[in-house]
C-alpha beads as a LAMMPS data file, in Angstrom:
LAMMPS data file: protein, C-alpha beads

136 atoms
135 bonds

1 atom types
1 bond types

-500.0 500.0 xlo xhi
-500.0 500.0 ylo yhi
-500.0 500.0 zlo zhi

Masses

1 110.0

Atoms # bond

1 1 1 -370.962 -324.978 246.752
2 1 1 -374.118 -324.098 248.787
3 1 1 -372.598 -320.580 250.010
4 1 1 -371.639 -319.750 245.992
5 1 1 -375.184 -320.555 245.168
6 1 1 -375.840 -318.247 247.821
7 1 1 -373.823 -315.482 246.909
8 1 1 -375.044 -315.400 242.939
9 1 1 -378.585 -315.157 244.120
10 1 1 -380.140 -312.407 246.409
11 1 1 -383.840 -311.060 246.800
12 1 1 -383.686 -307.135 245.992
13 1 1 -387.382 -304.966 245.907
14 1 1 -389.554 -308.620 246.374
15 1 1 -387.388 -309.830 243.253
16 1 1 -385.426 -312.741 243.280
17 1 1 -382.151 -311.383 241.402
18 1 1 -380.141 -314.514 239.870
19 1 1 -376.724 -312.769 238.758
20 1 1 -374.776 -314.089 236.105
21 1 1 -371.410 -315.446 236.623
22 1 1 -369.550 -312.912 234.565
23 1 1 -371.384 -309.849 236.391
24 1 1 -368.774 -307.579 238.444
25 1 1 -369.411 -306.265 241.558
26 1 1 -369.525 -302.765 240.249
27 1 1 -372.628 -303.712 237.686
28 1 1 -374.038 -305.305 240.544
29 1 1 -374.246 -302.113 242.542
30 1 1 -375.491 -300.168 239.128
31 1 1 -378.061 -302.891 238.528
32 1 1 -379.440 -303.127 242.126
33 1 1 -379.605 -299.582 242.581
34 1 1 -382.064 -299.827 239.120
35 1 1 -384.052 -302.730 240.656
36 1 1 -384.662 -300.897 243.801
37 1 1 -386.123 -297.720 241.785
38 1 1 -389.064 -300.609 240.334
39 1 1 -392.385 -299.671 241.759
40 1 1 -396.082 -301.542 241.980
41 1 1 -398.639 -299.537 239.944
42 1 1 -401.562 -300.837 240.644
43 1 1 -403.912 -302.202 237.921
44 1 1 -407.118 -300.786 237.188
45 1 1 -409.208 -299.569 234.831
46 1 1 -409.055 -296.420 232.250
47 1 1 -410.537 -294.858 229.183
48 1 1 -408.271 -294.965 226.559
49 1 1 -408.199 -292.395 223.518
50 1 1 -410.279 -290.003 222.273
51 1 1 -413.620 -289.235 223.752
52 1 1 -416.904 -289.276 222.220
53 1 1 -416.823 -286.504 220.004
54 1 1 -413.336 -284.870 220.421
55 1 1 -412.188 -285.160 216.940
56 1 1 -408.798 -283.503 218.104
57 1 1 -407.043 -286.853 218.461
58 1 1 -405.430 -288.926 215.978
59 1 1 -407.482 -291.221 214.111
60 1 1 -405.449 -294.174 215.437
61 1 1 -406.923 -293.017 219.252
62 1 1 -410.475 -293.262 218.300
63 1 1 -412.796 -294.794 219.020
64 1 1 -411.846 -294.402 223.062
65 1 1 -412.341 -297.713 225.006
66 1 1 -411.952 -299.380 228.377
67 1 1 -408.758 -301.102 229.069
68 1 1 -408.296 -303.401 232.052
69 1 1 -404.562 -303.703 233.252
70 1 1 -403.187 -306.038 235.858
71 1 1 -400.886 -304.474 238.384
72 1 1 -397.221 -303.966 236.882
73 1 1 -393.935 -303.065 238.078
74 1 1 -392.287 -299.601 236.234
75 1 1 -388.973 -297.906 236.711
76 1 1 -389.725 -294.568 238.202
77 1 1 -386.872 -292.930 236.606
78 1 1 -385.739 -293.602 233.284
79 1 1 -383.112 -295.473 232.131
80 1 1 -379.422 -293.447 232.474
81 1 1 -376.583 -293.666 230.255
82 1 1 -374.692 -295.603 233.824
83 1 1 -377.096 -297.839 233.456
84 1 1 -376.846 -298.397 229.999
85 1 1 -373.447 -298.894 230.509
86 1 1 -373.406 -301.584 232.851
87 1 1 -374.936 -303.521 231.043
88 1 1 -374.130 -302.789 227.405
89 1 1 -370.273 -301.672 228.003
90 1 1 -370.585 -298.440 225.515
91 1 1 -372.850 -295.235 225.500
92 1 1 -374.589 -294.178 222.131
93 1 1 -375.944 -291.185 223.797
94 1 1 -375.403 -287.479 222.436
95 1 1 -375.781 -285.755 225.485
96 1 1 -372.801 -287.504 227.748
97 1 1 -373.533 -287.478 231.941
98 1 1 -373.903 -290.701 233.593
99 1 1 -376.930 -289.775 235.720
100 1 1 -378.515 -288.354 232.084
101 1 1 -381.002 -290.419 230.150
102 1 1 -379.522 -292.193 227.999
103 1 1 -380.402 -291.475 224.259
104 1 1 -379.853 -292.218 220.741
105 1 1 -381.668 -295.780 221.450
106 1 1 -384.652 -297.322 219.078
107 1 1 -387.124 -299.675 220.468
108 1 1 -385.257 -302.076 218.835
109 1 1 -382.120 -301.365 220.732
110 1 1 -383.751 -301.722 223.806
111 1 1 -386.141 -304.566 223.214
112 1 1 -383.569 -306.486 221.233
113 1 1 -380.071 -306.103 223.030
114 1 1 -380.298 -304.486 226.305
115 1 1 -383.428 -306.287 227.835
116 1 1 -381.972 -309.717 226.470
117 1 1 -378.373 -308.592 227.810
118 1 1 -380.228 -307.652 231.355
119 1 1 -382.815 -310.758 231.880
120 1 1 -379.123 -312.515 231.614
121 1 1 -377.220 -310.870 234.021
122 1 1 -380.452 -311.223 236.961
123 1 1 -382.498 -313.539 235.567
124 1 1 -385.216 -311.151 235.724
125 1 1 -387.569 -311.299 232.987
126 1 1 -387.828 -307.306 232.785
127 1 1 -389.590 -305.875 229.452
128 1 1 -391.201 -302.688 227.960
129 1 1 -394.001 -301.182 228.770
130 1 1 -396.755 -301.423 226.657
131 1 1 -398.785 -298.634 225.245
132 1 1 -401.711 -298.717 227.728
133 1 1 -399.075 -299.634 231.065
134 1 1 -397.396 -296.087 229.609
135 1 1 -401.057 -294.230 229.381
136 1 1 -402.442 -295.396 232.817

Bonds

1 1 1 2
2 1 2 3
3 1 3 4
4 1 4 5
5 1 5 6
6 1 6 7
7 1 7 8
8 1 8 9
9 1 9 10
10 1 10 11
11 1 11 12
12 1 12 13
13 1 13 14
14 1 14 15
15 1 15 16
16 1 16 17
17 1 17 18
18 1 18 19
19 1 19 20
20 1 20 21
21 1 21 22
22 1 22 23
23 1 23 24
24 1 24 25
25 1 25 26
26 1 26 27
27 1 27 28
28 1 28 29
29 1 29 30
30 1 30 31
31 1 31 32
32 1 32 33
33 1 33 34
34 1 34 35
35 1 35 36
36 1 36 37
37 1 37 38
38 1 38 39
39 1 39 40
40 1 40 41
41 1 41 42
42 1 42 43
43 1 43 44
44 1 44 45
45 1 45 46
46 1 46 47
47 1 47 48
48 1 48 49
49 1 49 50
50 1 50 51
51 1 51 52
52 1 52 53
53 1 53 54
54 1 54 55
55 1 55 56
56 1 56 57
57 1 57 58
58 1 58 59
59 1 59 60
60 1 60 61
61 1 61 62
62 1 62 63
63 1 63 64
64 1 64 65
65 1 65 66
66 1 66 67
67 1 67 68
68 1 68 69
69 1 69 70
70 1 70 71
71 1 71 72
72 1 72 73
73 1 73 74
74 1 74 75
75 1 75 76
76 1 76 77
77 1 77 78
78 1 78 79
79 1 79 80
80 1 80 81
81 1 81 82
82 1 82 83
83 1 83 84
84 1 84 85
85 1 85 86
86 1 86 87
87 1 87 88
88 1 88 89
89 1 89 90
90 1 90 91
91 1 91 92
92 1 92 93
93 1 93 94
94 1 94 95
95 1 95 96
96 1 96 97
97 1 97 98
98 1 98 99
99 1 99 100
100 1 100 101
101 1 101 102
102 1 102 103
103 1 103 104
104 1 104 105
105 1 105 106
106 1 106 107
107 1 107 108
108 1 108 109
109 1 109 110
110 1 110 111
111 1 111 112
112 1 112 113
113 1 113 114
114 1 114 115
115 1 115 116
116 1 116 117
117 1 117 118
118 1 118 119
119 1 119 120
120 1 120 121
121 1 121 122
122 1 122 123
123 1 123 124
124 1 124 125
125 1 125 126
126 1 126 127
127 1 127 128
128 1 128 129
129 1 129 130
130 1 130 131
131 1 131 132
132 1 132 133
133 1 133 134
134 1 134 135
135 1 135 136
């Protein structure tokens, strides 16, 4: 039982990847290929928004202010339509190529059934970036 244990778990980029028991070999090598692409960006601090007195921003970006982040892991590419694939099973996107983006995804689609779907299949607790992570 110890070397099955063994097998379902593996560390890939610092990340301890827990893979489900329904995950095939081929997502595997889809999915680690993803995890590998995660990079460190380093926290820090930034102005965020408009500065003093440029009014050409929206009125949602004013007034600028400091924001502190802690250091994060991002994907340096986005997510393709393979991707998408291995771990939802269909494509929604309009513009078909496996190494494309994908699109024709919401925020919702993402945040509601791929993340969930992925955090299952490595037990990694993955998530979207937030506005500021995005900015910086």
């Amino acid at each position: 039982m110890e070397n099955r244990c063994e097998l379902m778990s593996e560390m890939i980029n610092g990340l301890s990847v827990r893979w489900g028991s329904d995950v095939s070999d081929a997502q595997k090598d889809i999915l680690r290929s993803m995890i590998r692409n995660m990079v460190d960006v380093e926290g820090g601090t930034f102005r965020m928004g408009a500065k003093q007195g440029d009014y050409d921003g929206d009125i949602d970006e004013r007034p600028g202010h400091s924001v502190t982040l802690s250091t994060y892991l991002i994907c340096k590419y986005e997510l393709t339509q393979r991707e998408w694939m291995a771990v939802m099973g269909t494509n929604p996107s309009f513009f078909v190529g496996e190494d494309l983006p994908v699109d024709c995804v919401s925020w919702e689609m993402i945040n509601d059934h791929f993340l969930p779907k992925f955090r299952s299949m490595t037990g990694l607790n993955f998530r979207l970036s937030s506005e500021a992570e995005w900015e910086f």
